[in-house]
C-alpha positions as CSV (number, residue, x, y, z in Angstrom):
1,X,7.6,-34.0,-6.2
2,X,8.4,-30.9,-4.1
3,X,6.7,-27.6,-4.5
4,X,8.8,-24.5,-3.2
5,X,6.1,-22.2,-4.6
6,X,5.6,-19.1,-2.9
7,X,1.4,-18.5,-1.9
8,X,0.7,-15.5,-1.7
9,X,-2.0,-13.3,0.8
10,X,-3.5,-11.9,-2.5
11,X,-3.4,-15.8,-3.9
12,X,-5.6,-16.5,-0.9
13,X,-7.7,-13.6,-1.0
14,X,-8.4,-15.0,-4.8
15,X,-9.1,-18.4,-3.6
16,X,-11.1,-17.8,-0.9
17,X,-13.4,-15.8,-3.1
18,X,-13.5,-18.5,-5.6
19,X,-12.0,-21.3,-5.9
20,X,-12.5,-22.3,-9.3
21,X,-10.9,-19.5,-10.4
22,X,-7.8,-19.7,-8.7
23,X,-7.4,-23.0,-10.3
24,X,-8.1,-21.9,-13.6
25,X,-5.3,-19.0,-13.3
26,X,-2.8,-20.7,-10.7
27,X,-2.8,-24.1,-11.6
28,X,-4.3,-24.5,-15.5
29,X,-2.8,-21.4,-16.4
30,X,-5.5,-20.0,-18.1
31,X,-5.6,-16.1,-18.1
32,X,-7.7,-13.9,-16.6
33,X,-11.0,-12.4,-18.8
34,X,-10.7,-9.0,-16.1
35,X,-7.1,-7.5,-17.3
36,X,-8.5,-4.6,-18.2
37,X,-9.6,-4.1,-14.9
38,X,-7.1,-5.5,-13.0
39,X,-4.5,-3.0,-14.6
40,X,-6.9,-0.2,-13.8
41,X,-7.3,-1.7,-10.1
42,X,-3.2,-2.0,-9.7
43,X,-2.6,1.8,-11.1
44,X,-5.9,2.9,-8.4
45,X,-3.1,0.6,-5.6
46,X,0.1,2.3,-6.9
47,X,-1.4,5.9,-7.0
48,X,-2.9,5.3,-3.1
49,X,0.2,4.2,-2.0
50,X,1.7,7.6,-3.2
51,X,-0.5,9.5,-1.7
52,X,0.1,7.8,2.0
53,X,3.5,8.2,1.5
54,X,3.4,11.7,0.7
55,X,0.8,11.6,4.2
56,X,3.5,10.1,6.2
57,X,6.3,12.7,4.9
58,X,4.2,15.4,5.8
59,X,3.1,14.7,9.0
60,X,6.9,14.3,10.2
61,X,7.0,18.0,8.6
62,X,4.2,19.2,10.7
63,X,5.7,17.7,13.7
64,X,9.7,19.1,12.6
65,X,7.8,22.6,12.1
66,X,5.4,22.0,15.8
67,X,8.7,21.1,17.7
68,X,10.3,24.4,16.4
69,X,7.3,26.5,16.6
70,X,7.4,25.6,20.8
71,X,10.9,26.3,20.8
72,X,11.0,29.4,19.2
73,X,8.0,30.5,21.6
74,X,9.9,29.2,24.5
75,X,13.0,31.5,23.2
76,X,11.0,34.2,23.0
77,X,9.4,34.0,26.3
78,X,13.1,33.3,28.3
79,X,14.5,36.0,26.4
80,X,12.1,39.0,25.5
C-alpha cells in the first residue's frame, strides 16, 4: 500500500511535541479536546499576517515618498 499523503511542517511541529497526540488526531482520527483554542490561535495567525502585510505595503510607501522627497530637493537645489 502506497501513501501519497502530504506531511506537513505544522504536522511535525505537532509530533515532535507529542507524539501520542499526533497519532490520536492524524492516524486514529480522533479530534482535538483544544478547538476552542485552536480557532482563537488561527484568527491571532490570520490577523498577524494582516498586519505584516499592511507593514510591507507601507514601507514601499515610505521608500516611493523618500525617493521623491530627494528628488524634489535635488529640483529645487539645480533650479532655485
Amino acid at each position: 500500500m502506497k501513501d501519497d499523503r502530504i506531511i506537513r511542517a505544522s504536522e511535525l511541529g505537532r509530533y515532535s511535541f507529542c507524539a501520542k497526540a499526533w497519532w490520536l488526531g492524524s492516524v486514529e482520527g480522533v479530534p482535538s479536546a483544544n478547538v476552542r483554542e485552536m480557532d482563537a490561535g488561527t484568527s491571532a495567525h490570520e490577523q498577524h499576517g494582516q498586519a505584516v502585510q499592511i507593514s510591507a505595503w507601507l514601507n514601499r510607501v515610505g521608500i516611493v515618498c523618500l525617493v521623491l522627497g530627494a528628488l524634489a530637493l535635488t529640483m529645487f537645489v539645480i533650479f532655485r
